[in-house]
N, C-alpha and C positions, 0 to 999 in steps of 0.2 A: 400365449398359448403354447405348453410345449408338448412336444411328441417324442414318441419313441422310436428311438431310432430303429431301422429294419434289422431283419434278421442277416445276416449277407449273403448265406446261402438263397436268400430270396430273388435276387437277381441283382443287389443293387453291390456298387463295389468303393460308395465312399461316401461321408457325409461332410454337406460341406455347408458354406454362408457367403451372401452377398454383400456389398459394401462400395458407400460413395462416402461425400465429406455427410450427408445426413447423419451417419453412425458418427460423425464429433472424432474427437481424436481414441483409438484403440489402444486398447491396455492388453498388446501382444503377449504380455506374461502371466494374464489370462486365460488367452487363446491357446497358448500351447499346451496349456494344463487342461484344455476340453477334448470330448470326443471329436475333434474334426480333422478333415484329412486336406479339405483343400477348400481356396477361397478365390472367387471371381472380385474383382476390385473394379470400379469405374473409372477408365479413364480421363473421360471426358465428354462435353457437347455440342455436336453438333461440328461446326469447322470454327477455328481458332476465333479468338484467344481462349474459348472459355475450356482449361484441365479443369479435372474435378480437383478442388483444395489442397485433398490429401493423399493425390494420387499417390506421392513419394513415398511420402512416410508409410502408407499401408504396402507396396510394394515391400518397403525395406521390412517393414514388421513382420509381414506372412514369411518371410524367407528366412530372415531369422528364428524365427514359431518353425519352422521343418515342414511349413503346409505347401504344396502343391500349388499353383498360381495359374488363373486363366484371369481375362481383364473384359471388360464391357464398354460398348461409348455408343451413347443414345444418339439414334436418330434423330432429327430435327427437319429434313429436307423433305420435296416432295417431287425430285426429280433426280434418275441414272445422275445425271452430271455432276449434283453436287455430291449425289452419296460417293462418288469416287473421291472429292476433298473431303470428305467427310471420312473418309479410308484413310488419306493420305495426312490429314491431322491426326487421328490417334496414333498412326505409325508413329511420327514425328514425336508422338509424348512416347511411346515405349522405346527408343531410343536403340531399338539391338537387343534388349531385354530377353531374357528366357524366360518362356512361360511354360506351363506341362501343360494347361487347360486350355482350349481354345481362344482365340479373340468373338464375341460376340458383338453384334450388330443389337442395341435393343431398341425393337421398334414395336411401341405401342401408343403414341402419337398418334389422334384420330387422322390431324391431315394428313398423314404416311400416306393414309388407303384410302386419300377423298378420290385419287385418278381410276379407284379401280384397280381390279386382281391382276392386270398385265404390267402396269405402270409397277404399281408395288414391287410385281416379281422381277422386276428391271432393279427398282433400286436394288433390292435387299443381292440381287447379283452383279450389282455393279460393285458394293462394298464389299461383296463374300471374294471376288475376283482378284479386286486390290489387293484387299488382305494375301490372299495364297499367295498372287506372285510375290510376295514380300516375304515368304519360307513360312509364313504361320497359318495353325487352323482355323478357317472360318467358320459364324456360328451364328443361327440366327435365334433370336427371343425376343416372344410374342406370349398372351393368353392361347388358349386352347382354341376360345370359337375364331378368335383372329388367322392362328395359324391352318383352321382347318377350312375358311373362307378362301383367304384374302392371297393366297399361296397357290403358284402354279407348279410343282415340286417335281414335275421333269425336267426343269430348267434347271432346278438348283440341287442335282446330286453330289455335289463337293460338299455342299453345306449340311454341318452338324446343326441339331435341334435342340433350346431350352426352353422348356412350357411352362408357364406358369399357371397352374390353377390348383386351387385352394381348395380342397375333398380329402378324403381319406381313398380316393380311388385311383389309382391310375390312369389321366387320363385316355380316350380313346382320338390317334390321329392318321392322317392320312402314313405318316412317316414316323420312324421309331425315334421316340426324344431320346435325347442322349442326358439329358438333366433335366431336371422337374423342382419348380423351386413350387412347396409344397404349401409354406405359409408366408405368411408377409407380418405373422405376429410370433412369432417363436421369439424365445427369451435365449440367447446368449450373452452371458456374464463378460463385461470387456466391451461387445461391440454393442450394445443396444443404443436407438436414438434416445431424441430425450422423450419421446413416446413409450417407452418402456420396451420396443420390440426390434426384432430382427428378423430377416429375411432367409430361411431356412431350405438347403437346397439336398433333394437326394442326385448321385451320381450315379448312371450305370456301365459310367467309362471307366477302362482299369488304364489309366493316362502314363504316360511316361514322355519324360522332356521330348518337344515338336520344336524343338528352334535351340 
């Protein structure tokens, strides 16, 4: 599915792509030759062992490509305590790393939110908490009806927001997304699975190196 990209006078201030080992190995000398400004990466899941494959290589590739870097590590737990090792292992894989874009939390795991909107807002600030003390931005991503449920959002005014839902509309939420990953079928040349698609994200952050 591809789209076009926004106007920038429209609010938005960068176009950019997600990526774990599903996108296989990246043909970065692809990527630099495309319109994008920056790319979230997956670090990893859940708490150790398991980095995502190509955490390395797509770090080293985007920075070589001149893109802007934020990184992601899925959720997996359904309690504060482990979301904190669940903090403190992706730490462990960025190593000191510099990122411009945030660290995000993705939690879209049904048992995330089997405790309920308090538990939830616990974990999702116990990882966002981690995170900052460790010098980086935290960031949480979820669907729309997820984040517009399942979210107590007085708790968590540190934390930056990525929404995913799939419309031609801007979703509407309690709190201003800071990225909005728009489709989950966009075609970028270089990083597509072997489903033919890629995961297509607008920015409305004008980011500059956070670490």
């Amino acid at each position: 599915m591809k789209r076009r990209f926004p106007d920038r006078a429209a609010g938005f201030s960068g176009n950019g792509f997600d990526i774990s080992s599903h996108n296989g190995v990246v043909d970065w000398n692809l990527i630099a030759d495309a319109d994008m400004d920056f790319v979230m990466i997956r670090t990893g899941l859940g708490q150790a062992p398991d980095v995502d494959a190509q955490f390395e290589a797509n770090y080293n590739g985007a920075v070589a490509a001149g893109l802007k870097v934020g990184v992601y590590h899925l959720c997996c737990t359904r309690t504060p305590e482990d979301a904190v090792k669940e903090a403190e292992f992706c730490l462990e894989i960025l190593d000191g790393r510099d990122l411009d874009y945030p660290v995000a939390y993705d939690m879209e795991r049904k048992g995330t939110f089997a405790g309920g909107r308090e538990n939830t807002t616990a974990i999702a600030k116990a990882f966002c908490d981690t995170i900052a003390d460790a010098g980086y931005v935290p960031m949480i991503y979820s669907s729309a009806s997820f984040l517009n449920e399942n979210f107590d959002w007085k708790k968590l005014k540190n934390c930056k927001v990525w929404v995913a839902s799939y419309s031609d509309t801007r979703p509407k939420l309690p709190v201003s997304a800071d990225l909005w990953q728009y489709t989950k079928k966009g075609s970028l040349e270089g990083a597509n699975t072997d489903k033919g698609y890629c995961d297509l994200v607008y920015s409305y952050m004008e980011a500059t190196s956070i670490k």
